[in-house]
Each structure stands twice: as C-alpha cells, then as structure tokens.
C-alpha positions as CSV (number, residue, x, y, z in Angstrom):
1,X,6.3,-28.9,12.7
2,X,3.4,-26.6,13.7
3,X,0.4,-27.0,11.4
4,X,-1.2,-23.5,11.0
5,X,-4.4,-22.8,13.0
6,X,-7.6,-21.1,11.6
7,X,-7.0,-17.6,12.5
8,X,-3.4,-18.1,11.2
9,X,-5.0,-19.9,7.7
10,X,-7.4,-16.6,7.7
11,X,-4.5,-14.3,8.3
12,X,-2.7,-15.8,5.7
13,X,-5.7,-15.6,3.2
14,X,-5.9,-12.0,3.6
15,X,-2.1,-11.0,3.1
16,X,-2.7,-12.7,0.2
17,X,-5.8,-10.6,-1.0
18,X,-4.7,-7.4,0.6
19,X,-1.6,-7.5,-1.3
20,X,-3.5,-7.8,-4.6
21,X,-5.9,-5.2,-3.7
22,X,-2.9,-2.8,-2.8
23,X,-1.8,-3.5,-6.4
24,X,-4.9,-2.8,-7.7
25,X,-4.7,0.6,-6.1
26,X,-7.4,0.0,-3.5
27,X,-7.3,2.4,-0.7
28,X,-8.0,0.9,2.7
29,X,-10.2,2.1,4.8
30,X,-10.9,-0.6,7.6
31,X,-9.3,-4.0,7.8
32,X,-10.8,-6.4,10.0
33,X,-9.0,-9.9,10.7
34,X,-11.5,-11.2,13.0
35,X,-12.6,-14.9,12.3
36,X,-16.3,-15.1,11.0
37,X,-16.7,-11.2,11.1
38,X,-17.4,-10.0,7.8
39,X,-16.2,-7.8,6.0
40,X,-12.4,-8.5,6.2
41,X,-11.5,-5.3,4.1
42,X,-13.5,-1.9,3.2
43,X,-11.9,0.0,0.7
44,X,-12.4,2.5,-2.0
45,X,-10.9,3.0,-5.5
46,X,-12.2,5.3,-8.0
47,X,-14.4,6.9,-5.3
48,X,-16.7,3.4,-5.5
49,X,-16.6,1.9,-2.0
50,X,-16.0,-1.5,-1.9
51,X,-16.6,-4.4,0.8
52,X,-14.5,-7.7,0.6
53,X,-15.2,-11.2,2.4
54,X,-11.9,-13.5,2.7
55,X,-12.5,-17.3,3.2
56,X,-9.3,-19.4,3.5
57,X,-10.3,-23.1,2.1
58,X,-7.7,-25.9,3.3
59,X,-7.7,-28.4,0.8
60,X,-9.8,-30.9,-0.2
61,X,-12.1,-27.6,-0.1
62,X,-12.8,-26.0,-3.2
63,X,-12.5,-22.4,-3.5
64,X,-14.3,-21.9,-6.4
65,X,-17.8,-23.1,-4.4
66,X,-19.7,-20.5,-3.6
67,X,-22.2,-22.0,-2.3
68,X,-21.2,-23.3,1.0
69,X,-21.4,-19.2,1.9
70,X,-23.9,-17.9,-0.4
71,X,-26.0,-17.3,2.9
72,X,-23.6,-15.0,4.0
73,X,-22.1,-13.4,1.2
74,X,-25.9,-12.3,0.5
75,X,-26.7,-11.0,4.0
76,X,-22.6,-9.3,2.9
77,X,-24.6,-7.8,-0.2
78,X,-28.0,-6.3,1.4
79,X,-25.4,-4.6,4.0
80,X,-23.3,-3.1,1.8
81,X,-26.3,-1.6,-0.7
82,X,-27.1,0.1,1.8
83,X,-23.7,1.8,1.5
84,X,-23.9,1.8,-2.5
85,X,-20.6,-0.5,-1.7
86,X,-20.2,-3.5,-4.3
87,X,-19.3,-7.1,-2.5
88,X,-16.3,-9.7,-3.5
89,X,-15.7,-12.8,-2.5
90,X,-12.1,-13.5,-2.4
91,X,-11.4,-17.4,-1.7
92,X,-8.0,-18.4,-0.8
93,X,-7.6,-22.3,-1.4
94,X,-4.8,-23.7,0.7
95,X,-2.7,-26.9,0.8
96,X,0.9,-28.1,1.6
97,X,3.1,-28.2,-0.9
98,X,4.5,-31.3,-0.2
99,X,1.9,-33.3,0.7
100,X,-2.3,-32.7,-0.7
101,X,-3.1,-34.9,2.5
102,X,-0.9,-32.9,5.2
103,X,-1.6,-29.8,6.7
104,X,-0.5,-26.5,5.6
105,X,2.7,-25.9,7.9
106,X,4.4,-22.6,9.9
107,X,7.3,-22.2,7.8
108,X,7.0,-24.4,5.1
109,X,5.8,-24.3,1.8
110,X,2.3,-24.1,0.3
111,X,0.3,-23.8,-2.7
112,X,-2.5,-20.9,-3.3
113,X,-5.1,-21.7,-5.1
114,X,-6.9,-17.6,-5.7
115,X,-8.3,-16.7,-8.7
116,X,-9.1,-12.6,-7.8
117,X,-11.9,-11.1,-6.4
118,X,-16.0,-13.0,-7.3
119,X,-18.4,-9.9,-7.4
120,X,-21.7,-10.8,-5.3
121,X,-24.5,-8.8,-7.5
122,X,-28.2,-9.0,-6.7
C-alpha cells in the first residue's frame, strides 16, 4: 500500500473543491495545483471574480483552524483587493477510513472532512 504524498493529498483536496465550485456554477479561469502557490483556483460567477486557497489537513489536523494560515490567507486577501476579487479558504480534512492513526492510502478509502468555502473579509 502506497500512502499518498503531499502534492497527491493537495491534488486530491482540490478535485474535491473544484468539483463543488463547478456545481456552484463557478467559471474557471486559472487553476493552479502547485504546492504552497496560492491561489489554487481563480474564478468568476456572477461577473464577481473570485480567488480560492485549498489546504489539504491529514488528520489529527483540524480543518476548521484558520489560524495556522491566517498569515497567508491575509497576504491571499490584500492581493486579491486589488483585483476587487473576494478570498475563500477551502480546507480539505483527510484521514483513512479504516484507520484515524494510518495514512490516507492510493486506492483505498478515506473520509473528507469540508465544510464549503470560509470567506477571508478585511
């Protein structure tokens, strides 16, 4: 069994959130699924132009703690005002479904643990 590497925990994070936001009826207008290179999606809806950070969080990481990239997410913010773009957080926790303590596995089941997009407001 091959436990999933970061990129590959990342990449997974944002099928997850870009399959929501194609729901949503986001239009995409870059896609970016570089590690550590925000944002991971720029996209429109409703003519409002919209910038999107994706974190995957393996567990015992909480996704719902915002503060761990507050730093960032804010730099994320400044950026994209001066785009009049809004920001979202979208964290993606992770965890084998299994086994809490094992790692999330190629092929193999998983939990997610997403609860939509967090808007990042001034």
């Amino acid at each position: 069994m091959q436990p999933l590497n970061e990129q590959e925990l990342h990449n997974l994070a944002m099928n997850i959130v870009g399959k929501e936001l194609e729901a949503g009826g986001f239009e995409f207008l870059a896609v970016n699924s570089e590690l550590k290179k925000n944002p991971q999606f720029v996209c429109t809806k409703e003519k409002q132009l919209h910038f999107i950070v994706v974190k995957s969080i393996e567990y015992p990481g909480d996704p719902k703690d915002l503060e761990f990239y507050r730093s960032d997410l804010n730099k994320m913010r400044d950026h994209a005002l001066k785009f009049e773009a809004k920001t979202y957080y979208a964290a993606v926790g992770l965890v084998n479904a299994n086994d809490y303590n094992l790692p999330v596995y190629l092929n193999e089941e998983y939990i997610v643990d997403y609860d939509g997009l967090i808007e990042i407001e001034e």
